[in-house]
C-alpha positions as CSV (number, residue, x, y, z in Angstrom):
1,X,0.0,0.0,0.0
2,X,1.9,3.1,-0.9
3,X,0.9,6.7,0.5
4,X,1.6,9.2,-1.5
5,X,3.6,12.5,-0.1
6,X,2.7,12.1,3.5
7,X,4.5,15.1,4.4
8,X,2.4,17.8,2.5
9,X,-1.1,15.4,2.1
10,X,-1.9,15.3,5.6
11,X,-4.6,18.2,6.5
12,X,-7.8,17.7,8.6
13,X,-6.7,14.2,10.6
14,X,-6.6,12.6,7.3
15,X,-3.1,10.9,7.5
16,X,-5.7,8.3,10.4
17,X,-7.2,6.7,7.1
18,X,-3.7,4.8,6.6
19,X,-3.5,4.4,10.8
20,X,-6.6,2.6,11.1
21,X,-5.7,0.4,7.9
22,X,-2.7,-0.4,9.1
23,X,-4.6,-2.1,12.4
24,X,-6.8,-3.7,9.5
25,X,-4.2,-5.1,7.7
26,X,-1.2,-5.7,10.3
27,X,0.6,-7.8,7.8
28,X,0.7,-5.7,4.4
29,X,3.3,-3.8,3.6
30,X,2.9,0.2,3.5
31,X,5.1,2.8,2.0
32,X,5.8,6.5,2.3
33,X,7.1,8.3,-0.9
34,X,8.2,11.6,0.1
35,X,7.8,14.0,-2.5
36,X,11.7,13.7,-3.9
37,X,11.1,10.3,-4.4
38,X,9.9,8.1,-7.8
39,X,6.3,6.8,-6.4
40,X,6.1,3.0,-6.0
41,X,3.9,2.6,-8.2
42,X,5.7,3.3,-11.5
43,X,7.7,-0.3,-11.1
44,X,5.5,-2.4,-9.7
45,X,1.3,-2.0,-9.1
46,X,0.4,-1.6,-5.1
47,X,-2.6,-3.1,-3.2
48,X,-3.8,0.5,-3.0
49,X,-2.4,4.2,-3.7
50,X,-3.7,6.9,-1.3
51,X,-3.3,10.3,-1.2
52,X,-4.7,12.8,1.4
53,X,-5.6,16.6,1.6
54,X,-3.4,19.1,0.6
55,X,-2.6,22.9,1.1
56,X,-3.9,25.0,-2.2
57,X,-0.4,25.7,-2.6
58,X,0.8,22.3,-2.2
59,X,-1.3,20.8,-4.8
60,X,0.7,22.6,-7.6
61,X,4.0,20.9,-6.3
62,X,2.4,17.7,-6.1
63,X,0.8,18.3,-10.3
64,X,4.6,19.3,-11.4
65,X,5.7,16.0,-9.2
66,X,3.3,13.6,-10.5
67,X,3.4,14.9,-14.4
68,X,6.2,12.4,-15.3
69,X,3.5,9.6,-14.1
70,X,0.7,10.9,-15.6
71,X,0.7,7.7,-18.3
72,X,1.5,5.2,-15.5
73,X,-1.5,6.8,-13.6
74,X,-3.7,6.6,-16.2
75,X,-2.7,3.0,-17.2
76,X,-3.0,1.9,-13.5
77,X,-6.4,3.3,-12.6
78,X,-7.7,1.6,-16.5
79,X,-6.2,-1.6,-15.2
80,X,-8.2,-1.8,-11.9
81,X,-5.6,-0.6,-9.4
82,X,-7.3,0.4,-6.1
83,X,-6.9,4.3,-5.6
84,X,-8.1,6.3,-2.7
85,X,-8.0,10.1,-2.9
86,X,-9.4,11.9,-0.4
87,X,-10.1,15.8,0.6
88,X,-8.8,18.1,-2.3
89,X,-6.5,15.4,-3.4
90,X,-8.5,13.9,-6.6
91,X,-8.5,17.9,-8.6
92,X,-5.0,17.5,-9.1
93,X,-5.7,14.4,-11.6
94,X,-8.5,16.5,-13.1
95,X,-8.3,19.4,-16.1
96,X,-7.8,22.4,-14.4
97,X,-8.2,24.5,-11.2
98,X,-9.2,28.0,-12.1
99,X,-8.3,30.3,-9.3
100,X,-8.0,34.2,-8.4
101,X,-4.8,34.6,-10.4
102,X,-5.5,32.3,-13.3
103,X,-5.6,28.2,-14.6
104,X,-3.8,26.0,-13.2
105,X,-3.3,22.9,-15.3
106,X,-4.2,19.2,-13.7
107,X,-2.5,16.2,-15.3
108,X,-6.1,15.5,-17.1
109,X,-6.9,12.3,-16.2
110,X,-10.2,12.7,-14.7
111,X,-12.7,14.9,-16.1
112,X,-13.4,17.5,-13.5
113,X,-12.7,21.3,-13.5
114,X,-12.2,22.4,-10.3
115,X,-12.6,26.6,-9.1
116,X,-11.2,27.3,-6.0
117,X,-13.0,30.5,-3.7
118,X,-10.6,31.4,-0.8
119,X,-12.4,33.8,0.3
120,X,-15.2,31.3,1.3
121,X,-14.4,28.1,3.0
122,X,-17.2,25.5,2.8
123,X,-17.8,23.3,6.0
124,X,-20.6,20.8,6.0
125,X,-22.0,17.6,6.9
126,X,-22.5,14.7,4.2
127,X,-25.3,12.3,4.2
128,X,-25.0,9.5,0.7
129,X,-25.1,6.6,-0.7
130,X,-22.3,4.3,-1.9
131,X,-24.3,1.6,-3.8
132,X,-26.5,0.3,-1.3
133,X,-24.4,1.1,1.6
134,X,-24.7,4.4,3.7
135,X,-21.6,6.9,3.6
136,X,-21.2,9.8,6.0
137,X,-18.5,12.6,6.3
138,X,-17.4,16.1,6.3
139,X,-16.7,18.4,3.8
140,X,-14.1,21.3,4.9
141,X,-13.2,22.8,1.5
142,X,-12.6,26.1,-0.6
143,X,-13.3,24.3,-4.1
144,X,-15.6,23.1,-6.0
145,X,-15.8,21.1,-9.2
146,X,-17.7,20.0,-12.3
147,X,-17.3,17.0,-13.1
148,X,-18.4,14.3,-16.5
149,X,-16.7,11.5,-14.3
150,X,-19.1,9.2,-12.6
151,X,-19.9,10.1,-9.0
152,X,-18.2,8.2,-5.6
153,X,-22.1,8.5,-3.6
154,X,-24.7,9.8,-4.8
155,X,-25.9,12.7,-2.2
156,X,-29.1,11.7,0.7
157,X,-28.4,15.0,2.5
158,X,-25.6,17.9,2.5
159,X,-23.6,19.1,-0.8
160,X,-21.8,17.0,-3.7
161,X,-19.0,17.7,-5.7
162,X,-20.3,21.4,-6.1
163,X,-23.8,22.8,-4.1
164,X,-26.3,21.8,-6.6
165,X,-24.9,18.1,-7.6
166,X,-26.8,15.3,-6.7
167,X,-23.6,13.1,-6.7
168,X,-19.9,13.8,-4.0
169,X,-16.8,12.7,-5.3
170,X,-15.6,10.6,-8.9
171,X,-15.3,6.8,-9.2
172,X,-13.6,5.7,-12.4
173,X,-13.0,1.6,-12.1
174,X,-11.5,1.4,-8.6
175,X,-10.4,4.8,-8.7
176,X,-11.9,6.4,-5.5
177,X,-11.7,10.4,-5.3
178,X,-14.3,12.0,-2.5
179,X,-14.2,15.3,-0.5
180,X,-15.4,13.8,2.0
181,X,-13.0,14.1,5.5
182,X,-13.5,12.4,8.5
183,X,-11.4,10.3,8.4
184,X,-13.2,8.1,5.8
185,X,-12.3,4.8,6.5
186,X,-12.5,5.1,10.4
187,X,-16.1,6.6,10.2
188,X,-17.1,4.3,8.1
189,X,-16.7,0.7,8.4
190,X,-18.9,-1.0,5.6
191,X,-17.0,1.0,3.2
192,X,-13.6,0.2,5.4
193,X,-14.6,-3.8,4.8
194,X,-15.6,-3.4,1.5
195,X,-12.1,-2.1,0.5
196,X,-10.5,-5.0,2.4
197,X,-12.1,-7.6,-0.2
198,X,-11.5,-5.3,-3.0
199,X,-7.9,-5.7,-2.2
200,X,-8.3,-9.1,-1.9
201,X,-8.0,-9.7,2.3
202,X,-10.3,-11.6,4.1
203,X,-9.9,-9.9,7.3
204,X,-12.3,-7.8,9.1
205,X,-11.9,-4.3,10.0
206,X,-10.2,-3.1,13.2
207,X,-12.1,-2.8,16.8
208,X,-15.2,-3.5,14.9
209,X,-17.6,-3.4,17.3
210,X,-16.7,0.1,18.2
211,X,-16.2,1.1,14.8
212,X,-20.4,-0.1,14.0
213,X,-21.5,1.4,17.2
214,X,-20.4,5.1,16.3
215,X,-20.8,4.6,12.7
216,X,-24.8,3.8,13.5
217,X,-24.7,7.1,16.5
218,X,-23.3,9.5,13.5
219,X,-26.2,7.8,11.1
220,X,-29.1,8.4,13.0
221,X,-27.9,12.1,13.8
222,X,-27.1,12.5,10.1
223,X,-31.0,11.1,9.3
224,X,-32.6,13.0,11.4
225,X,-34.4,16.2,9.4
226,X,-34.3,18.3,12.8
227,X,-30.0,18.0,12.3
228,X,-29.2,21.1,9.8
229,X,-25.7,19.6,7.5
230,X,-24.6,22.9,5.8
């Protein structure tokens, strides 16, 4: 499993997504590439490739990083390779980010187009539906996007991938690229387990029990009409 630029992709408790799989999977392998370094991934094909949240400033060093692996990435996420891109992470795959002072180019992989406001940060709480199963988080961002990709959850309550979307986030294959903060995979242990048996492990999630028990407290809060999201 190979975690991509730890060092700058580690905003809003994020970097506990790769904690808590590490307790899911004791006996995988997981590594860091910092951002001086070649990723993993362009020699050999990970489990899973996860990358976090980001500064606004930090997402143009990781675009002029990751342009020399734009084909690999491309090939990788065509070929089924797992990817997990959380926060603001997934725009710096996508065509552009259009900000006060001009376009900044994505490696175009995905088809979003993202705009960036930073004069208006948008904080919120997310209510969808991944398939059949429930998904709840938190969106903390400055950016929205338009997308033609397909959507990670379709939206129950709160805001998608911009205010008037009905869908949060992009799935392309096993590409997986949400807004959605919390962490993800602590908060939400169906989707936790169903990434497991993606990857191929029959193991079940870490301290379970407790995992289910919050997961169902933040549901009902998140259900309940009286409980304002935005």
């Amino acid at each position: 499993i190979e975690i991509l630029y730890p060092e700058l992709c580690n905003l809003f408790g994020d970097t506990g997504n790769m904690r808590y799989l590490k307790c899911c999977l004791p006996e995988a392998e997981f590594a860091e590439t910092s951002l001086n370094e070649e990723p993993k991934f362009m020699s050999a094909e990970p489990s899973l490739i996860y990358m976090g949240p980001m500064t606004e400033r930090a997402q143009e060093r990781v675009i002029e990083r990751l342009l020399p692996c734009k084909e690999r990435i491309a090939e990788l996420i065509e070929a089924g390779c797992i990817f997990l891109f959380t926060g603001n992470a997934m725009e710096v795959l996508g065509e552009s980010i259009e900000t006060d002072s001009g376009l900044i180019e994505g490696l175009g992989i995905l088809k979003i187009r993202a705009k960036r406001d930073m004069k208006n940060r948008h904080n919120s709480l997310f209510l969808g539906k991944f398939g059949e199963m429930d998904i709840v988080g938190f969106h903390s961002r400055f950016s929205t996007a338009v997308s033609e990709e397909p959507g990670f959850a379709t939206v129950v309550r709160g805001s998608g991938i911009n205010m008037g979307a009905k869908t949060e986030g992009v799935r392309r294959n096993n590409f997986f690229g949400t807004n959605l903060l919390g962490p993800i995979l602590v908060i939400n242990p169906d989707f936790t387990q169903y990434l497991l048996k993606l990857m191929g492990s029959e193991n079940k999630i870490a301290f379970e029990e407790t995992a289910r028990a919050a997961f169902e407290a933040r549901l009902r809060e998140f259900k309940d009409e009286k409980r304002k999201l935005d």
